[in-house]
Short mmCIF file of the C-alpha atoms (twelve columns), coordinates in Angstrom:
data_MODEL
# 
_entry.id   MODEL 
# 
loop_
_atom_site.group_PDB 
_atom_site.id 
_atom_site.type_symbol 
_atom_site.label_atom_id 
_atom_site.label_alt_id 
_atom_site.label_comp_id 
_atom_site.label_asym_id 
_atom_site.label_seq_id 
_atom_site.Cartn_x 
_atom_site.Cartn_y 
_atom_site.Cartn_z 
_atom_site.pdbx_PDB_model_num 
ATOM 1  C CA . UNK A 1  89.091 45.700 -42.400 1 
ATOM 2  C CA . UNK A 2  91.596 47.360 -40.375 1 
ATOM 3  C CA . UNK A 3  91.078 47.069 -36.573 1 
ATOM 4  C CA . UNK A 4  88.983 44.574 -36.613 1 
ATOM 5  C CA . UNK A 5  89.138 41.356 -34.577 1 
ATOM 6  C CA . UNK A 6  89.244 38.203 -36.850 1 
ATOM 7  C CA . UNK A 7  88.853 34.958 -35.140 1 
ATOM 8  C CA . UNK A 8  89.492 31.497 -37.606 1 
ATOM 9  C CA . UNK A 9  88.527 28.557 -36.141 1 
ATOM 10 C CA . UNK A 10 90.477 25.348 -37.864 1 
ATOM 11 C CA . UNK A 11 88.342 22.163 -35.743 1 
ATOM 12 C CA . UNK A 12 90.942 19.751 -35.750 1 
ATOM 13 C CA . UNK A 13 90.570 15.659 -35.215 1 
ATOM 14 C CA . UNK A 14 92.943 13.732 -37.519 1 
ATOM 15 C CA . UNK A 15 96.427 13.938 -37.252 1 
ATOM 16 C CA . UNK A 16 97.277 13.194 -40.736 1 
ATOM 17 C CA . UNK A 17 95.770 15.804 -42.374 1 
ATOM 18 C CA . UNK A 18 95.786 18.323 -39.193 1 
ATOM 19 C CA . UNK A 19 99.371 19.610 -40.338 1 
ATOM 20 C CA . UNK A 20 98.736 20.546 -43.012 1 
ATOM 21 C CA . UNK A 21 95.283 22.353 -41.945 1 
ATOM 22 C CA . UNK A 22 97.308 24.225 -39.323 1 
ATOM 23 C CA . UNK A 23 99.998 25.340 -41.788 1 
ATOM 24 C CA . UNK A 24 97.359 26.712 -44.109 1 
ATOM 25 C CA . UNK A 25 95.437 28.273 -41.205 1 
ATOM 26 C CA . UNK A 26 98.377 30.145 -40.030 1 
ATOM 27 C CA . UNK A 27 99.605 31.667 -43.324 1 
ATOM 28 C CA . UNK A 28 95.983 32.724 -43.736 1 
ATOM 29 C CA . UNK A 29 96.096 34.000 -39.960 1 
ATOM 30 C CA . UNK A 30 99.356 35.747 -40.596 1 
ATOM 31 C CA . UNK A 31 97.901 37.222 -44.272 1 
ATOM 32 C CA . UNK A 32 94.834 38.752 -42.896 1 
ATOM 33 C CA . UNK A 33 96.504 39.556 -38.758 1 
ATOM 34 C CA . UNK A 34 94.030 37.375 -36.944 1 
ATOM 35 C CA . UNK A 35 94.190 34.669 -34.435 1 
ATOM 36 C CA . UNK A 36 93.433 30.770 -34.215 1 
ATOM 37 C CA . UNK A 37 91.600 28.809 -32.243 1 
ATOM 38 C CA . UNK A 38 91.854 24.899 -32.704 1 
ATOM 39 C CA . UNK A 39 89.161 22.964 -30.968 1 
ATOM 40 C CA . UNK A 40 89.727 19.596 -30.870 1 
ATOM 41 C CA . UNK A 41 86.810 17.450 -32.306 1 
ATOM 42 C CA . UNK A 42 85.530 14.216 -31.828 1 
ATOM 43 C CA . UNK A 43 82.416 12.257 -32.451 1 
ATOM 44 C CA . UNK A 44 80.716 11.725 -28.812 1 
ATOM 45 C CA . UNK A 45 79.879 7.689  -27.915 1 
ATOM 46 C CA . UNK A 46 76.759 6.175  -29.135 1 
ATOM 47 C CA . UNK A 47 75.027 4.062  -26.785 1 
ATOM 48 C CA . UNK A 48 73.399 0.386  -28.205 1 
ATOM 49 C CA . UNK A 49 69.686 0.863  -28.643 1 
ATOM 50 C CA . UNK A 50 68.132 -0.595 -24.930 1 
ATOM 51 C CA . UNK A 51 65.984 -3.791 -25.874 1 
ATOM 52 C CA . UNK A 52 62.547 -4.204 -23.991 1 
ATOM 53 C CA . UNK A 53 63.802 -6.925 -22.129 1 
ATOM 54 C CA . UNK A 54 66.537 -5.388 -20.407 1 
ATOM 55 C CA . UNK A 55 64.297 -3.953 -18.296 1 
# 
């Protein structure tokens, strides 16, 4: 699709296999002239059930 605006995004979080994700992303990026965006993802905190007599 010529002219159009291709956005990949590669969600990143460990760094073992992230260089190799990148270096895949970017060939692909460069193959097909779009960009990257790498958000960096993580797993958000869980907080421990509240018993009945905490309160």
């Amino acid at each position: 699709m010529p002219g159009a605006l291709i956005t990949i995004l590669v969600p990143v979080d460990l760094p073992v296999v992230t260089t190799r994700v990148c270096a895949a992303a970017c060939a692909l990026a460069k193959l097909i002239d779009s960009r990257l965006v790498f958000p960096h993802v993580i797993q958000p905190p869980v907080s421990p059930p509240q018993s009945s007599q905490d309160s």
